[in-house]
DSSP file (Angstrom, degrees, kcal/mol; ACC not computed):
  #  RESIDUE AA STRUCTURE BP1 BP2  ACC     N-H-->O    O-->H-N    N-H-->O    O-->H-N    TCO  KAPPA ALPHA  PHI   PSI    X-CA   Y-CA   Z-CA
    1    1 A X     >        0   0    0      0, 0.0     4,-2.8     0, 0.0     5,-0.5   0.000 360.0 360.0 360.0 -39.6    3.4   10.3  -12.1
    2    2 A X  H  >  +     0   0    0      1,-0.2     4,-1.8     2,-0.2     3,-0.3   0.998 360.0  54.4 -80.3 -46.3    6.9    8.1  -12.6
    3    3 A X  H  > S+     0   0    0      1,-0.2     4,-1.1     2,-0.2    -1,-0.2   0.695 107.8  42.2 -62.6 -22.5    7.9    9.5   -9.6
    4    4 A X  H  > S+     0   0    0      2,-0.1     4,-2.6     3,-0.1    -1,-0.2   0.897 117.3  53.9 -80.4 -42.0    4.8    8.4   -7.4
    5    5 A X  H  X S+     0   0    0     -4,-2.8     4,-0.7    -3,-0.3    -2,-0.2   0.815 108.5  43.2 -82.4 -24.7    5.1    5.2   -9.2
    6    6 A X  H  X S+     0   0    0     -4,-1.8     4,-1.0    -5,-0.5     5,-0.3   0.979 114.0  52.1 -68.4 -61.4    8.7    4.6   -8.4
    7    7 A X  H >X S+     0   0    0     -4,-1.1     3,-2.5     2,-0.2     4,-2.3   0.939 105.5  56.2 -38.7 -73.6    8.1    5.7   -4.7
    8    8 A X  H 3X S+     0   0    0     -4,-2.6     4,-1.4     1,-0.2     5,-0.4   0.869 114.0  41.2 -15.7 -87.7    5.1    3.2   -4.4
    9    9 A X  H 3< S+     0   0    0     -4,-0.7     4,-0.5     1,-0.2    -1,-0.2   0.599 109.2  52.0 -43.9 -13.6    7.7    0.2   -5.5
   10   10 A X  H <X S+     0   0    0     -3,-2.5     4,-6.1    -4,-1.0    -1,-0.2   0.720 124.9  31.6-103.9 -44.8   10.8    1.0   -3.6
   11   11 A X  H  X S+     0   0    0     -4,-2.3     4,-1.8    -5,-0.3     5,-0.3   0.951 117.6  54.1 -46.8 -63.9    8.3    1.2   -0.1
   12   12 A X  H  X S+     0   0    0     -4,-1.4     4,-1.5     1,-0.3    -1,-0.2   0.661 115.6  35.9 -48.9 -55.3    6.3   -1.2   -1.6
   13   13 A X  H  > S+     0   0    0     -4,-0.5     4,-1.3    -5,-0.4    -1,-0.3   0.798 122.2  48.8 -98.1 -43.0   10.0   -3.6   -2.0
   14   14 A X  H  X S+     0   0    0     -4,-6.1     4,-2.3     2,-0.2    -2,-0.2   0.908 106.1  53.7 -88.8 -15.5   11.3   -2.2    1.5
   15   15 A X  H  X S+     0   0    0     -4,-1.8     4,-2.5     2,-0.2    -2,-0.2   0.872 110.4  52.3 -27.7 -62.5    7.9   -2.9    3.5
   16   16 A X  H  X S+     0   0    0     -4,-1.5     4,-1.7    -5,-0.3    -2,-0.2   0.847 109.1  46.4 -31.0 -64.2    8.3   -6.3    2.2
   17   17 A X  H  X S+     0   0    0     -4,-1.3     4,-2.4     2,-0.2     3,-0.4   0.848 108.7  52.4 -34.4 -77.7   11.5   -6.6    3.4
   18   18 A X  H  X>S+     0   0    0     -4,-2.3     4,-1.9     1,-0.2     5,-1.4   0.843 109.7  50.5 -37.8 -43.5   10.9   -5.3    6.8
   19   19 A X  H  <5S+     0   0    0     -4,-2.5    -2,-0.2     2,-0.2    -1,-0.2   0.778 105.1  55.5 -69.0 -32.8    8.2   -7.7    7.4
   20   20 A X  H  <5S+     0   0    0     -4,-1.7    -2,-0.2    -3,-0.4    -3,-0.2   0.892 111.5  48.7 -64.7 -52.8   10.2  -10.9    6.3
   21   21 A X  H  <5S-     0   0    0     -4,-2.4    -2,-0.2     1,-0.1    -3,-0.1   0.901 103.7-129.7 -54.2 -50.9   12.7   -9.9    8.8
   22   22 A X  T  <5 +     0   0    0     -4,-1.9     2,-0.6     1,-0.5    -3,-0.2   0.530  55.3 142.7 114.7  31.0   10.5   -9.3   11.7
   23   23 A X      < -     0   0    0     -5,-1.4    -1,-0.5     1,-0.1    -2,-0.1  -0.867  35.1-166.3 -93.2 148.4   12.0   -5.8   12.6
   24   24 A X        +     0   0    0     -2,-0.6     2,-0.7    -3,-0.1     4,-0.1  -0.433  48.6 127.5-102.2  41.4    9.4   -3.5   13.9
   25   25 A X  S    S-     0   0    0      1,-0.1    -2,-0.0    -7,-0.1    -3,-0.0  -0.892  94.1 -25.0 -83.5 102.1   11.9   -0.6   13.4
   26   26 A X  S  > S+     0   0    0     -2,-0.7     4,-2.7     3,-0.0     5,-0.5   0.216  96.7 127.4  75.9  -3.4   10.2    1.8   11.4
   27   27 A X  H  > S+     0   0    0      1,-0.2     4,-2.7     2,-0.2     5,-0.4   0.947  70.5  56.1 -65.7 -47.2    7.8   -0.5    9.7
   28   28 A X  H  > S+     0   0    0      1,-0.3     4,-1.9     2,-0.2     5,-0.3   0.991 110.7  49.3 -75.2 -48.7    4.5    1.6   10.7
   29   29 A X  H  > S+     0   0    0      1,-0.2     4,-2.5     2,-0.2    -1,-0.3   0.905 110.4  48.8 -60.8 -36.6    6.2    4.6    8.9
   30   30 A X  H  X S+     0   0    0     -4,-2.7     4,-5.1    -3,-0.2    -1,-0.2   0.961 114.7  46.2 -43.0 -50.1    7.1    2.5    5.7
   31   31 A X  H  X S+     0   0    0     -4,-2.7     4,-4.8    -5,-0.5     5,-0.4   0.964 111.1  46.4 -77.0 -34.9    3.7    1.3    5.5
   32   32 A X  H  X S+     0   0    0     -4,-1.9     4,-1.7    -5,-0.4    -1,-0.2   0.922 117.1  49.4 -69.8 -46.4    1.9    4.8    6.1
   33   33 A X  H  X S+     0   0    0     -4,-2.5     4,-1.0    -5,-0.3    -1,-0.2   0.873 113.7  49.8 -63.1 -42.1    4.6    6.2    3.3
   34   34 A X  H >X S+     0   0    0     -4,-5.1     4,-2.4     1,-0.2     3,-1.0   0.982 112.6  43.1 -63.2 -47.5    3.5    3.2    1.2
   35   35 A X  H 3X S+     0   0    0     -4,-4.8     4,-1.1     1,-0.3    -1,-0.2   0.787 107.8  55.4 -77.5  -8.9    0.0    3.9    1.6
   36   36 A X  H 3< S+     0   0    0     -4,-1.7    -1,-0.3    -5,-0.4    -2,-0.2   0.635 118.1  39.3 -92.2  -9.1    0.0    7.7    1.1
   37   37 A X  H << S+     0   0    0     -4,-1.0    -2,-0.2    -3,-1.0    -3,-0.1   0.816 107.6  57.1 -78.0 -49.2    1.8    7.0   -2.5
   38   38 A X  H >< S+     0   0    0     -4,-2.4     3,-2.6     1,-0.2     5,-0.3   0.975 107.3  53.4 -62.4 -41.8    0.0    4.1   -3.4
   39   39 A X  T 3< S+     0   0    0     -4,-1.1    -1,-0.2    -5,-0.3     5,-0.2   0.915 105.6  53.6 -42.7 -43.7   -3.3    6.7   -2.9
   40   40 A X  T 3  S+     0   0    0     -5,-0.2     2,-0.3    -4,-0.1    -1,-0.2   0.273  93.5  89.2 -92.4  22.8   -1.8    9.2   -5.3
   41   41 A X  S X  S-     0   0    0     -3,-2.6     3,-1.2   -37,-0.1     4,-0.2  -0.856  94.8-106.1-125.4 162.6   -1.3    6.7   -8.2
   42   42 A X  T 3> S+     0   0    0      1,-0.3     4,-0.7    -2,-0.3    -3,-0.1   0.238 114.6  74.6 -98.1 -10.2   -3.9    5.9  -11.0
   43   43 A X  H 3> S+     0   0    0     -5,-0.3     4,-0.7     2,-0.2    -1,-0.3   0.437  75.6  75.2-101.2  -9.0   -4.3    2.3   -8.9
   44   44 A X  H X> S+     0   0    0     -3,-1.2     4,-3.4    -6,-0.2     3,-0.5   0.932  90.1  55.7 -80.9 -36.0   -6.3    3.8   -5.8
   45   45 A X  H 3>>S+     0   0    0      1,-0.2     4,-1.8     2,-0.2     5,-0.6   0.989 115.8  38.4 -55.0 -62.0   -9.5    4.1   -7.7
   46   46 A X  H 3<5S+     0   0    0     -4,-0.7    -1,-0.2     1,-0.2    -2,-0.2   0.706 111.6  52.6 -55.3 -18.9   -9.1    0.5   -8.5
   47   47 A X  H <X5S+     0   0    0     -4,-0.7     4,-2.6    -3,-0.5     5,-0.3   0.818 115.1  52.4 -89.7 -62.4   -7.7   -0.7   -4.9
   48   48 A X  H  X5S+     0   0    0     -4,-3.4     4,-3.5     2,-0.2    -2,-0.2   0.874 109.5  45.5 -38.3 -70.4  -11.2    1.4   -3.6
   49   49 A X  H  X5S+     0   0    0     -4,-1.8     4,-2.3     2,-0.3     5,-0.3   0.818 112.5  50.7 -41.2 -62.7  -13.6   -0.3   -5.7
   50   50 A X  H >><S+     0   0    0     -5,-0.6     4,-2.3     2,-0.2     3,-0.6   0.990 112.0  41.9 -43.1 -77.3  -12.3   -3.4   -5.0
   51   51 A X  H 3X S+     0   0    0     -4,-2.6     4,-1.9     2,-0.2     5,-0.4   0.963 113.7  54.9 -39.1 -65.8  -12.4   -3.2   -1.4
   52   52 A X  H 3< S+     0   0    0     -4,-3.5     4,-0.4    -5,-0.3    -2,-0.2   0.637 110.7  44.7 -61.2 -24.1  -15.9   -1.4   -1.6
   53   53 A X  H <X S+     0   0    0     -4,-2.3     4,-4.5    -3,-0.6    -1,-0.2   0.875 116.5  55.4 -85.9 -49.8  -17.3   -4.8   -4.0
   54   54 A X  H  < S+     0   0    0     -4,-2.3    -2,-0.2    -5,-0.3     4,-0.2   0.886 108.9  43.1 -23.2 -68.9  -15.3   -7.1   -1.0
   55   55 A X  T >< S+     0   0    0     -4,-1.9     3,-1.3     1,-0.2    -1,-0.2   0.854 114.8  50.5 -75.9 -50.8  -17.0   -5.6    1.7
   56   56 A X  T 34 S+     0   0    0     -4,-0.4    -1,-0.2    -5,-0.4    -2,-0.2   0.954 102.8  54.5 -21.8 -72.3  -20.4   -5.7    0.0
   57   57 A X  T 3< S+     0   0    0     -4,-4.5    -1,-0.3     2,-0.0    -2,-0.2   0.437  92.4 105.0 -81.2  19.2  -20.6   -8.9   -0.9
   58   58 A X  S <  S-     0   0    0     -3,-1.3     2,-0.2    -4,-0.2     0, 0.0  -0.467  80.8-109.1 -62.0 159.1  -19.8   -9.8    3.0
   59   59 A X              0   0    0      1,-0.1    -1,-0.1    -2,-0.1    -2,-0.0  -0.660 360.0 360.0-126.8 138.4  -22.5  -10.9    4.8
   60   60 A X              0   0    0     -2,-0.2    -1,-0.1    -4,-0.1    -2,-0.0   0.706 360.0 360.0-107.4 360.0  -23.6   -8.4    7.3
């Protein structure tokens, strides 16, 4: 678990990074690495849920 949650944050910090700068070198593979950590940490359930209330209350 500290090691998923570390991984998250250092993508999480170089995504960022990439995206202020405005290279597209690697950026879809950061973000795909970010989101397949962020999935495997105690936070997904909550990120889901979230999203799933969002989308709801949308209007169809």
């Amino acid at each position: 678990m500290a090691v998923t949650i570390s991984l998250v944050l250092l993508f999480g910090i170089f995504l960022a990074l990439i995206l202020r700068s405005n290279k597209s070198y690697g950026t879809a593979l950061v973000a795909a690495l970010f989101g397949f950590y962020g999935a495997s940490t105690g936070a997904a359930g909550t990120v889901n849920s979230l999203m799933t209330a969002i989308v709801q209350a949308l209007p169809n």
